[in-house]
PDB file of N, CA, C and O in Angstrom:
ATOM      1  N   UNK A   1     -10.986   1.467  14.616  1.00  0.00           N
ATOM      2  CA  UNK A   1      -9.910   1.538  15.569  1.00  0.00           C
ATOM      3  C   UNK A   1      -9.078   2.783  15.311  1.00  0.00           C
ATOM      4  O   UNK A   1      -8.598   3.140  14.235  1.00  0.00           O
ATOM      5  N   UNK A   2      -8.986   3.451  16.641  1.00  0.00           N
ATOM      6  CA  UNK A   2      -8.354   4.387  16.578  1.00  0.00           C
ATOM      7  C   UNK A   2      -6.664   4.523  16.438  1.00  0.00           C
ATOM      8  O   UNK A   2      -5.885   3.988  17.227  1.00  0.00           O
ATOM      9  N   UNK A   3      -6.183   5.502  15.054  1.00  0.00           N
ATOM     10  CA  UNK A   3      -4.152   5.175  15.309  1.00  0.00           C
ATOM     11  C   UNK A   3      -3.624   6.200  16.257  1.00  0.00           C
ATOM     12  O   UNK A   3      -3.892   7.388  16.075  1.00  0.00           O
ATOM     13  N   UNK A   4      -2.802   5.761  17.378  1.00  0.00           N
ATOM     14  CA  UNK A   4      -2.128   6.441  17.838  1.00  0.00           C
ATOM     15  C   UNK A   4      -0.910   7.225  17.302  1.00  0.00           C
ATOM     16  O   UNK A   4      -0.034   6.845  16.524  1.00  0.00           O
ATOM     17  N   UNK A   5      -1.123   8.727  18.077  1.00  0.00           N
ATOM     18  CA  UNK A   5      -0.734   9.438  17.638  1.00  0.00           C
ATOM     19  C   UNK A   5       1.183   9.842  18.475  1.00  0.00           C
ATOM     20  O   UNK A   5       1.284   9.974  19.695  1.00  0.00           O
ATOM     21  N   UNK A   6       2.439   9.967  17.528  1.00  0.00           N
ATOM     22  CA  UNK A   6       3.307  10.334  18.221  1.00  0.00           C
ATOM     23  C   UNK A   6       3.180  11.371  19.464  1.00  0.00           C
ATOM     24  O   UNK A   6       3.485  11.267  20.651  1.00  0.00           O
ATOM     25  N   UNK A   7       2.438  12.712  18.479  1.00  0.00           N
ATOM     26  CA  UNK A   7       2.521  13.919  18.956  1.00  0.00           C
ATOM     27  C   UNK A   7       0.761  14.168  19.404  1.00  0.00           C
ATOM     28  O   UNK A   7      -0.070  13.699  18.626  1.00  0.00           O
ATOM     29  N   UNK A   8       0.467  14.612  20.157  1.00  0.00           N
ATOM     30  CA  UNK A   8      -1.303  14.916  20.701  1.00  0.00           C
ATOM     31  C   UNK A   8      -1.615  15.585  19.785  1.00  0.00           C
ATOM     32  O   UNK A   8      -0.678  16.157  19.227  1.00  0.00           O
ATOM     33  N   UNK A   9      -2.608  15.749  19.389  1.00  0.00           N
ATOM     34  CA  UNK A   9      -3.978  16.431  18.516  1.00  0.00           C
ATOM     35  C   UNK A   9      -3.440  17.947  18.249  1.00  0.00           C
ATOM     36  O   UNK A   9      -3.149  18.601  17.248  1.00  0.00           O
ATOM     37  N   UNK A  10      -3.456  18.172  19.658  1.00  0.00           N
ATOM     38  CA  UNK A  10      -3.839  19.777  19.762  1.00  0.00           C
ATOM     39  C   UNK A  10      -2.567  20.361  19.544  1.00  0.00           C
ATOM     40  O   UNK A  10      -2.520  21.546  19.211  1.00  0.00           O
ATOM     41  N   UNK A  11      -1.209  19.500  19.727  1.00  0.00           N
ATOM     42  CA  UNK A  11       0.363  19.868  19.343  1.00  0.00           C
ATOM     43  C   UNK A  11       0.357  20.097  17.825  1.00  0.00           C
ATOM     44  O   UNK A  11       0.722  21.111  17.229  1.00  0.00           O
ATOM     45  N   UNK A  12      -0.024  19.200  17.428  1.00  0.00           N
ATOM     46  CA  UNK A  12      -0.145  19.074  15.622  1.00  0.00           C
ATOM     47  C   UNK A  12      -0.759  20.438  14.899  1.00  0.00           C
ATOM     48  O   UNK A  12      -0.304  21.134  13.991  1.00  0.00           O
ATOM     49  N   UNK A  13      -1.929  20.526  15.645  1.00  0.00           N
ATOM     50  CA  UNK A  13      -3.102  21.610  14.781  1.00  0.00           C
ATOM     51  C   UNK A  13      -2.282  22.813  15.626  1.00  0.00           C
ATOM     52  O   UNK A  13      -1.646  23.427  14.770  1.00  0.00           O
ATOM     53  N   UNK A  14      -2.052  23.358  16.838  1.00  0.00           N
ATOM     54  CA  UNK A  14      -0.986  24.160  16.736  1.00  0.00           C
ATOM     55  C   UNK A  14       0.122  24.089  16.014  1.00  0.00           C
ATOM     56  O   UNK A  14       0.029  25.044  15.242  1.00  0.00           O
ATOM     57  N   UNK A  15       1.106  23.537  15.802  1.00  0.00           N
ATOM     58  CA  UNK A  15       2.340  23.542  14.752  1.00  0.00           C
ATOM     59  C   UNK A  15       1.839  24.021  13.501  1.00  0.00           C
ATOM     60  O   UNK A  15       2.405  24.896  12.846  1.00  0.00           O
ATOM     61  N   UNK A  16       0.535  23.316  13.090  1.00  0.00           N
ATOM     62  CA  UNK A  16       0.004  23.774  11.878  1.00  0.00           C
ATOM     63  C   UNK A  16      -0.231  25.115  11.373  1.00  0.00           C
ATOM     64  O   UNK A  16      -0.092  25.554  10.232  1.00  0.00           O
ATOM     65  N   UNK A  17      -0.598  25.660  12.401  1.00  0.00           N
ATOM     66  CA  UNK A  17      -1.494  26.856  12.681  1.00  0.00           C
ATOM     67  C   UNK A  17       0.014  28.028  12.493  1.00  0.00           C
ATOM     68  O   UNK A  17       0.270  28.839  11.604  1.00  0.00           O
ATOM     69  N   UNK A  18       0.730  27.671  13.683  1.00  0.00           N
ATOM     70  CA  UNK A  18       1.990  28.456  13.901  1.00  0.00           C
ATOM     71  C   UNK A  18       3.202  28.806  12.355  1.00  0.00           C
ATOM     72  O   UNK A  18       4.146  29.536  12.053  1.00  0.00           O
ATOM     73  N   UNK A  19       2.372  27.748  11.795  1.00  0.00           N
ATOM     74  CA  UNK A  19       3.210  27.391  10.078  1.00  0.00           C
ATOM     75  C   UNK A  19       2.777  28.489   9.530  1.00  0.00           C
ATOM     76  O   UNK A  19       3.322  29.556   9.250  1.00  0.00           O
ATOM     77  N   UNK A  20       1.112  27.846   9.348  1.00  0.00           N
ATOM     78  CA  UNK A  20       0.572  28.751   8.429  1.00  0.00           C
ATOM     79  C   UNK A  20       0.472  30.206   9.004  1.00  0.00           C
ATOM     80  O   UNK A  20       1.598  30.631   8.745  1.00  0.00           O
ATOM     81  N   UNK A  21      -0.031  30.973   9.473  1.00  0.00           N
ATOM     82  CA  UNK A  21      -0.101  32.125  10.080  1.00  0.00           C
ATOM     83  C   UNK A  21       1.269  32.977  10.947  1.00  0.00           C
ATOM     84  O   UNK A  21       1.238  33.826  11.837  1.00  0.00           O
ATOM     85  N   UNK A  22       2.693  32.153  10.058  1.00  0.00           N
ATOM     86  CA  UNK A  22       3.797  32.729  10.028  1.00  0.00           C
ATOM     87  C   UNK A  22       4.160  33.531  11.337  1.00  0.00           C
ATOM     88  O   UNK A  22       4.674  34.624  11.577  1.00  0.00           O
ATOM     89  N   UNK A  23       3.593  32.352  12.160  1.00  0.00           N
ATOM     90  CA  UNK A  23       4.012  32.243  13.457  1.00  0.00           C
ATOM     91  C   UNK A  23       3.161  33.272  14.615  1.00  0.00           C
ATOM     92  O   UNK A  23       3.548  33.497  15.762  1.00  0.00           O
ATOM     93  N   UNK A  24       1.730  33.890  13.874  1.00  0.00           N
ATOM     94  CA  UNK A  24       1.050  34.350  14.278  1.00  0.00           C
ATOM     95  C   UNK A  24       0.782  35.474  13.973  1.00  0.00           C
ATOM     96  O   UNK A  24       0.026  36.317  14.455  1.00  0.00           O
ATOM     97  N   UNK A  25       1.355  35.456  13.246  1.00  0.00           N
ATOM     98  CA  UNK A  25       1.467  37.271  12.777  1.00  0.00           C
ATOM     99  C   UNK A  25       0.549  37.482  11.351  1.00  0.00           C
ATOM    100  O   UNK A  25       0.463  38.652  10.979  1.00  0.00           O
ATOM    101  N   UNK A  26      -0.173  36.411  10.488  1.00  0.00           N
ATOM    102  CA  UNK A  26      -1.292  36.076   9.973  1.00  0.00           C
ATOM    103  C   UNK A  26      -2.834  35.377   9.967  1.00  0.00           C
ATOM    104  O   UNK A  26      -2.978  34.279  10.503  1.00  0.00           O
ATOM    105  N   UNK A  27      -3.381  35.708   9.664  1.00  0.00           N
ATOM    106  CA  UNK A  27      -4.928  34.908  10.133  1.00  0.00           C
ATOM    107  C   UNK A  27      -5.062  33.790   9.135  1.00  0.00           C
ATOM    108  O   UNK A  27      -4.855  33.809   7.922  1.00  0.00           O
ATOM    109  N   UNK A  28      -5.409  32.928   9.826  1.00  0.00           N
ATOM    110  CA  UNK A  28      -5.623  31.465   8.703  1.00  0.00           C
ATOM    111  C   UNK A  28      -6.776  31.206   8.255  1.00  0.00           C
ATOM    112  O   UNK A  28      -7.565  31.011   9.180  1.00  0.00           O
ATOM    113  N   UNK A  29      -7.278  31.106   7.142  1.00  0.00           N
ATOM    114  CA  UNK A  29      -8.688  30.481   6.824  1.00  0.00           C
ATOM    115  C   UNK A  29      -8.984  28.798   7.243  1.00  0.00           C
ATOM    116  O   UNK A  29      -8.361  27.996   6.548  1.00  0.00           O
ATOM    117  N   UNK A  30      -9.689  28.345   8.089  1.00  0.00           N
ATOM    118  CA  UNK A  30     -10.582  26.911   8.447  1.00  0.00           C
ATOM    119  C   UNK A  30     -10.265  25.895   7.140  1.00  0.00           C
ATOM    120  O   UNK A  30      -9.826  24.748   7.223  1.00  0.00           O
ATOM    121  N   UNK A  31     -10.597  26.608   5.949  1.00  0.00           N
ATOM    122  CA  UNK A  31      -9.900  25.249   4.846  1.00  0.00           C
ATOM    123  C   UNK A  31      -8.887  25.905   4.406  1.00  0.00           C
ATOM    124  O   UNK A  31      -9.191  26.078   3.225  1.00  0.00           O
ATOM    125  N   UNK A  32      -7.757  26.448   4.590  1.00  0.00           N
ATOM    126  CA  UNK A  32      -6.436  26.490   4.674  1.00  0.00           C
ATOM    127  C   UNK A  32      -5.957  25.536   5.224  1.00  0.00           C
ATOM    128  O   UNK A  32      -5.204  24.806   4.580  1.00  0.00           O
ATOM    129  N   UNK A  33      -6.313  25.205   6.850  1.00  0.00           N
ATOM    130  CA  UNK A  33      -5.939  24.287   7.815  1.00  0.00           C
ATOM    131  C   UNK A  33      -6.732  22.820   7.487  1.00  0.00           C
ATOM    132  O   UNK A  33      -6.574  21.920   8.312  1.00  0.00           O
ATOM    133  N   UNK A  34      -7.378  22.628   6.584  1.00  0.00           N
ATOM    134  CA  UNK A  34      -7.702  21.713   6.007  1.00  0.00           C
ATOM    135  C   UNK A  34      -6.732  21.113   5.015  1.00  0.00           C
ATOM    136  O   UNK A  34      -6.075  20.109   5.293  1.00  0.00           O
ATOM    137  N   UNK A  35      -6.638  21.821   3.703  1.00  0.00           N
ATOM    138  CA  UNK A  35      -5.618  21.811   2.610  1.00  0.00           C
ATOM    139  C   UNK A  35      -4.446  21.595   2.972  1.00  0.00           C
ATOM    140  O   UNK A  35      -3.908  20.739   2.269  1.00  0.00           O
ATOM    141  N   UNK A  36      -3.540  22.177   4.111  1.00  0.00           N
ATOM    142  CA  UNK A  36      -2.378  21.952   4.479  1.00  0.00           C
ATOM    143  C   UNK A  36      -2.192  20.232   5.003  1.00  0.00           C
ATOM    144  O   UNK A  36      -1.251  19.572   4.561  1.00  0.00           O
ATOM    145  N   UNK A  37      -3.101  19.687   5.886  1.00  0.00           N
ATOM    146  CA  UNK A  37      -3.398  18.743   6.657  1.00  0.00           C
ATOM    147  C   UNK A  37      -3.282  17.631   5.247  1.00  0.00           C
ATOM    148  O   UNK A  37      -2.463  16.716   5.166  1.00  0.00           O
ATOM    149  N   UNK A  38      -4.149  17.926   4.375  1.00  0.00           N
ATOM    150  CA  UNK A  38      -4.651  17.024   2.904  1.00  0.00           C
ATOM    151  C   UNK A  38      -3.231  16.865   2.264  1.00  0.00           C
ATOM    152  O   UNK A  38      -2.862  15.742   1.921  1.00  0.00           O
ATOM    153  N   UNK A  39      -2.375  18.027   2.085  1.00  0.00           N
ATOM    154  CA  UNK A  39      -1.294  17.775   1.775  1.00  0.00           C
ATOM    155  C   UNK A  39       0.012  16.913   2.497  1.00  0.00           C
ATOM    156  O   UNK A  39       0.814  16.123   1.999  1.00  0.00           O
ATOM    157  N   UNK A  40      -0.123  17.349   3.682  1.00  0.00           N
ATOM    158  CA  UNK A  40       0.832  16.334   4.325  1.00  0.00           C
ATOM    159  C   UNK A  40       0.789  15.128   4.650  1.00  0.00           C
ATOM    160  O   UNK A  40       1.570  14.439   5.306  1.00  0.00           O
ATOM    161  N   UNK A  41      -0.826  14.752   3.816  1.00  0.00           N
ATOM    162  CA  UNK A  41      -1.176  12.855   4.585  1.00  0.00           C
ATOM    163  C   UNK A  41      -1.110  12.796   5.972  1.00  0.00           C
ATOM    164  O   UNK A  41      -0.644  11.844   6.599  1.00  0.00           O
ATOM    165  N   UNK A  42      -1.714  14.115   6.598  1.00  0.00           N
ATOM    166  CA  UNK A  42      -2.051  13.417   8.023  1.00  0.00           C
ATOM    167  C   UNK A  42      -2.808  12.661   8.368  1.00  0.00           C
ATOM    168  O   UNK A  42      -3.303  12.418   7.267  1.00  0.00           O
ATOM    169  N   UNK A  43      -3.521  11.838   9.276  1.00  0.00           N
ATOM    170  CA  UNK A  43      -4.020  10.889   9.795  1.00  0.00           C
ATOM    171  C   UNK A  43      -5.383  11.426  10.429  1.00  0.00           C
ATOM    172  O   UNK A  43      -6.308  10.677  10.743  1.00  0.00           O
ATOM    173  N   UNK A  44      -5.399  13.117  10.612  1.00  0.00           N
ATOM    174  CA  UNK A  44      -6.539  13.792  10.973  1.00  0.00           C
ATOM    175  C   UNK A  44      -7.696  14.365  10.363  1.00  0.00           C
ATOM    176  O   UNK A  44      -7.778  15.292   9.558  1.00  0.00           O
ATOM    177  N   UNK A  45      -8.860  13.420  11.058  1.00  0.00           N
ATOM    178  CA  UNK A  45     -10.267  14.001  10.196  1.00  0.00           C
ATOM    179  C   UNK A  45     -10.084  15.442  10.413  1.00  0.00           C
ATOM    180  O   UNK A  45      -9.196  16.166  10.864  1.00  0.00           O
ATOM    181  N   UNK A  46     -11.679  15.635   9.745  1.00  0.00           N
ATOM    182  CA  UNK A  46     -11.832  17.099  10.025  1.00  0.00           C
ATOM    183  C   UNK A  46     -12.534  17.081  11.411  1.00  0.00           C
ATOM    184  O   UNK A  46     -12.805  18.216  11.805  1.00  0.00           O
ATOM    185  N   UNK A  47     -12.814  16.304  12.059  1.00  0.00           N
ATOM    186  CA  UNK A  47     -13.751  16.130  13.279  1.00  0.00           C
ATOM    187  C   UNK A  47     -12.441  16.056  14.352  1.00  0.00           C
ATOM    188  O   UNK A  47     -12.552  16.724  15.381  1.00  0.00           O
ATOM    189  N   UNK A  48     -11.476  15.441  14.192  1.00  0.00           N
ATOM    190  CA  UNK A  48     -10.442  15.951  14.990  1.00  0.00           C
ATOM    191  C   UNK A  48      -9.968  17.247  14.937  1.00  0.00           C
ATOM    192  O   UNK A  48      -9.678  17.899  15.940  1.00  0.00           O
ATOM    193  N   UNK A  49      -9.881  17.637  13.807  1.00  0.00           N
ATOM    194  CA  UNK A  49      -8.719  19.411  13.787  1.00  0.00           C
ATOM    195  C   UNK A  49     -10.174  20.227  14.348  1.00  0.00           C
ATOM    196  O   UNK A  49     -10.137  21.363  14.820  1.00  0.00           O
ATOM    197  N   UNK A  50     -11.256  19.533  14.217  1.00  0.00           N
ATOM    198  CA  UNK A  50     -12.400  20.794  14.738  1.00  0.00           C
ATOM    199  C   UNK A  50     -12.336  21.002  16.230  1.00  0.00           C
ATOM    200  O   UNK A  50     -12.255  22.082  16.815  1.00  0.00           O
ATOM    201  N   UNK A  51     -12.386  19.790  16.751  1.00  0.00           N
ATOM    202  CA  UNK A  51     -12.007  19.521  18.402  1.00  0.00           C
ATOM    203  C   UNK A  51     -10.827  19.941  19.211  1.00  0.00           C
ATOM    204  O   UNK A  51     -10.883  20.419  20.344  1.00  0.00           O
ATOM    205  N   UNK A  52      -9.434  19.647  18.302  1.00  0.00           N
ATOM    206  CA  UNK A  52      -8.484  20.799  18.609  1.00  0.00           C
ATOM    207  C   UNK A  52      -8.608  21.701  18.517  1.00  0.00           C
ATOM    208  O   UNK A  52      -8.081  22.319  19.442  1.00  0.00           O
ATOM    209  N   UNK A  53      -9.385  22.672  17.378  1.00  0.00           N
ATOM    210  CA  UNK A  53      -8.991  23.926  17.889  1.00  0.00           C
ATOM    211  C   UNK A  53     -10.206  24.548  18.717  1.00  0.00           C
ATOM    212  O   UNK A  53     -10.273  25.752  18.966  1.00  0.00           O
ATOM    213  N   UNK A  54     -11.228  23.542  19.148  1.00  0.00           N
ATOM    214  CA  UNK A  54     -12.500  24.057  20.529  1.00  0.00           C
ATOM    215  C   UNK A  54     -11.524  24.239  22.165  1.00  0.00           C
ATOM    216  O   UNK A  54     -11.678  24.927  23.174  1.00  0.00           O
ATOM    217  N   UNK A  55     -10.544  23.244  21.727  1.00  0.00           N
ATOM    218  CA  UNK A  55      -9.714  23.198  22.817  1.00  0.00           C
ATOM    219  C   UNK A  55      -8.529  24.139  23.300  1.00  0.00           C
ATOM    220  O   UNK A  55      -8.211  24.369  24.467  1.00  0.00           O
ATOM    221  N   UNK A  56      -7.745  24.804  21.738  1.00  0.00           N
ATOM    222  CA  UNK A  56      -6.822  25.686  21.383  1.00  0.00           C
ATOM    223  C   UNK A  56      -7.861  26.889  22.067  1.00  0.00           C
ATOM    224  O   UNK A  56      -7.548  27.557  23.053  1.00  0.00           O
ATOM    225  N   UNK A  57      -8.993  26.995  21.419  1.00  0.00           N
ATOM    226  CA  UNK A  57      -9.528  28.500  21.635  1.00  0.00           C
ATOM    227  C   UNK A  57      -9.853  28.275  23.666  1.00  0.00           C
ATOM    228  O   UNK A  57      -9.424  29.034  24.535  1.00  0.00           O
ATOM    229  N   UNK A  58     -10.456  27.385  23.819  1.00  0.00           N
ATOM    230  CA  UNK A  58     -10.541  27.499  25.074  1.00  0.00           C
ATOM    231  C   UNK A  58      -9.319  27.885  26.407  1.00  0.00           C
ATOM    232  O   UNK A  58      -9.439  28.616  27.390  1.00  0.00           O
ATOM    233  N   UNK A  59      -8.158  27.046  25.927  1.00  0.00           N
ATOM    234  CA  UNK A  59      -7.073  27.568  26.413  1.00  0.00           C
ATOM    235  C   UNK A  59      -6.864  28.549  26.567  1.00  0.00           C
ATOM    236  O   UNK A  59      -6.448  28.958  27.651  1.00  0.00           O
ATOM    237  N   UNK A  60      -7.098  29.402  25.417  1.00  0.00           N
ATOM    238  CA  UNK A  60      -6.743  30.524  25.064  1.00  0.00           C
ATOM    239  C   UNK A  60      -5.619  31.268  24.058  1.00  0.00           C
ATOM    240  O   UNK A  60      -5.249  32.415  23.812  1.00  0.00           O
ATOM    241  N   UNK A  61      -5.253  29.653  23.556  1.00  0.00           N
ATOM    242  CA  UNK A  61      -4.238  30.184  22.238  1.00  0.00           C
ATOM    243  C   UNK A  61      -3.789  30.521  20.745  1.00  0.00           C
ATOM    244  O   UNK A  61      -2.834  30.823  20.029  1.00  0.00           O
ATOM    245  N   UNK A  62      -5.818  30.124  20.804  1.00  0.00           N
ATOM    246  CA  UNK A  62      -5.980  30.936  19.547  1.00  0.00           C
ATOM    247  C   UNK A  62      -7.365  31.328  19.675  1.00  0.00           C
ATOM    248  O   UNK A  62      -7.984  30.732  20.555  1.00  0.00           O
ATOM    249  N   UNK A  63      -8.215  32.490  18.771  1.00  0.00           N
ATOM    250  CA  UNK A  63      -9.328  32.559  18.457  1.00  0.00           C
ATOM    251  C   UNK A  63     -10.123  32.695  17.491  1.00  0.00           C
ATOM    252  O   UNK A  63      -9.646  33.171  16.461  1.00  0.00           O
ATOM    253  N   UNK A  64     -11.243  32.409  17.508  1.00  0.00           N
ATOM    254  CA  UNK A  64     -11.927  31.389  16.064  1.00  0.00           C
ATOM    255  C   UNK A  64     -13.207  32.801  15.490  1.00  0.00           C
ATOM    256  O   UNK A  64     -14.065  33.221  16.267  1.00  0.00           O
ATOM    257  N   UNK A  65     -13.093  33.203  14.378  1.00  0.00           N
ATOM    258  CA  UNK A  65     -14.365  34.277  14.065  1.00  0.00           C
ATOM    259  C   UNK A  65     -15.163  34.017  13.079  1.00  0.00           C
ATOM    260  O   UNK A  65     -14.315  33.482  12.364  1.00  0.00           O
ATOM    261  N   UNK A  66     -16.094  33.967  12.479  1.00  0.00           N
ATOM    262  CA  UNK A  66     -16.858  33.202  11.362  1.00  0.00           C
ATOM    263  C   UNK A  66     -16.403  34.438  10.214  1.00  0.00           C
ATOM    264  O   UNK A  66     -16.760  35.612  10.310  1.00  0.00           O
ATOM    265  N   UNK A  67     -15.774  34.033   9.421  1.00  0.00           N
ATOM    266  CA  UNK A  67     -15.635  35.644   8.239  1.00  0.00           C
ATOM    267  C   UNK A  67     -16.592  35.581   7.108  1.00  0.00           C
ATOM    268  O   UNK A  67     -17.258  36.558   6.766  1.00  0.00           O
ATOM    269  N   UNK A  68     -16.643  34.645   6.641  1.00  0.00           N
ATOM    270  CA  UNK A  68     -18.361  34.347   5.836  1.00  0.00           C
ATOM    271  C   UNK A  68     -19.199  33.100   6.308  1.00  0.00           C
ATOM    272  O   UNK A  68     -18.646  32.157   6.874  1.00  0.00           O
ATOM    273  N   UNK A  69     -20.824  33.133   6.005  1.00  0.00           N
ATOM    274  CA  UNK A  69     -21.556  32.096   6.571  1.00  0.00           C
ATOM    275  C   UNK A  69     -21.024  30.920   6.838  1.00  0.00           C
ATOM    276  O   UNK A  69     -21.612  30.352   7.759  1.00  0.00           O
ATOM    277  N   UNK A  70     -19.809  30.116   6.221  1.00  0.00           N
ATOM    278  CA  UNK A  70     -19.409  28.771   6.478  1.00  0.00           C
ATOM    279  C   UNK A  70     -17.933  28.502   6.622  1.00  0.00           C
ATOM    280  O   UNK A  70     -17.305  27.444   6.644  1.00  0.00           O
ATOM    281  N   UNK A  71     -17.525  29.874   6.721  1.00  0.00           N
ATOM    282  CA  UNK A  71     -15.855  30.122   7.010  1.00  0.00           C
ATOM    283  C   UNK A  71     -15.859  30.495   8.025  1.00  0.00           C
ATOM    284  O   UNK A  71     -16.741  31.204   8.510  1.00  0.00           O
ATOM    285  N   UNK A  72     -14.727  30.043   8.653  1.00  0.00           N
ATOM    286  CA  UNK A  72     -13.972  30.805   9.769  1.00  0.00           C
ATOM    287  C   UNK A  72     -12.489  30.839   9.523  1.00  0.00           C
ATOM    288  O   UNK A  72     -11.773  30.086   8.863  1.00  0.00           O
ATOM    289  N   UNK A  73     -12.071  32.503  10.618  1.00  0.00           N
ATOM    290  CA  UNK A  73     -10.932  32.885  10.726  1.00  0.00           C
ATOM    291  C   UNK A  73     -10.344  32.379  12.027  1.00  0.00           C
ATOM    292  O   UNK A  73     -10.848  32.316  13.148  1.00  0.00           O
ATOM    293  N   UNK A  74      -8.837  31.946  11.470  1.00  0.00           N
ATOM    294  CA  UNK A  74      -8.104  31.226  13.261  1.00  0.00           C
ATOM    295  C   UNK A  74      -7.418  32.180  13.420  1.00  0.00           C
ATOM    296  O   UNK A  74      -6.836  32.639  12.437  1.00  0.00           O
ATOM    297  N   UNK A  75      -7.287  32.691  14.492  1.00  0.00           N
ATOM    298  CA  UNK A  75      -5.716  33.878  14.709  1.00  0.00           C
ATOM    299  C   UNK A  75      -4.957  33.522  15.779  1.00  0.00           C
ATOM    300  O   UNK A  75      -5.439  33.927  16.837  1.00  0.00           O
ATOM    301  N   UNK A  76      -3.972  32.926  15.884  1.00  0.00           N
ATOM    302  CA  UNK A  76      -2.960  32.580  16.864  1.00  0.00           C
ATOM    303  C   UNK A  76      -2.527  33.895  17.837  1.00  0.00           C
ATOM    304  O   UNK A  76      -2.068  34.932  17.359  1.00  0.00           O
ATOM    305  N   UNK A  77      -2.701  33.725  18.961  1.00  0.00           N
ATOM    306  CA  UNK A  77      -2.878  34.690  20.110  1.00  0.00           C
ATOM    307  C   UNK A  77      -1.457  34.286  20.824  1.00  0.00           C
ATOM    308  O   UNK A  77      -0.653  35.212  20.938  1.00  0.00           O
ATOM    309  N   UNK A  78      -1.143  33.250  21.220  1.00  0.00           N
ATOM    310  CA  UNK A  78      -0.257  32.845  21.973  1.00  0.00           C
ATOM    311  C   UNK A  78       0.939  31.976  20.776  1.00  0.00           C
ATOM    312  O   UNK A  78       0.471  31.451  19.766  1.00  0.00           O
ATOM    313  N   UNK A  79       2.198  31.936  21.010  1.00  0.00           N
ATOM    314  CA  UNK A  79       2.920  31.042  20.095  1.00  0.00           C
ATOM    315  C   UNK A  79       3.751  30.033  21.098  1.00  0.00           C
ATOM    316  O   UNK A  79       4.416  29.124  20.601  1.00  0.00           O
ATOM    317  N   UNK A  80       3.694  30.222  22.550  1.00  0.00           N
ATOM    318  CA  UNK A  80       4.648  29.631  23.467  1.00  0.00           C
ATOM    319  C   UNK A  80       3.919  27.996  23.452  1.00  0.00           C
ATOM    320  O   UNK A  80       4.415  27.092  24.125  1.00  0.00           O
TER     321      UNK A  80
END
């Protein structure tokens, strides 16, 4: 059973994102945005924050680059 969430998916992993990457003006590493998540006891798999940000990039408010074989880079494009 799924827990409902105050705030939507994709609000969260943006806020996250907007944290870490100091409001966009840094690139985040994929388990950065993991580690941060682990630390705060969120409630989100990694199968959720992966789906937010398919959705973030599609929007268009962030974009996703592979920087080594099993990493990727997030870069916040938009902060509005």
């Amino acid at each position: 059973m799924d827990v409902w969430l105050e705030v939507p998916l994709i609000n969260t992993v943006m806020d996250a994102l907007k944290r870490l990457s100091k409001n966009g003006e840094v690139p985040v590493n994929e388990s950065d945005l993991y580690i941060y998540f682990e630390r705060t006891k969120s409630p989100l798999s990694t199968r959720d924050i992966v789906k937010s940000l398919i959705v973030l990039e599609t929007l268009g408010y962030i974009s996703v680059v592979s920087s080594t074989k099993e990493e990727r880079l997030i870069r916040v494009l938009k902060t509005a």
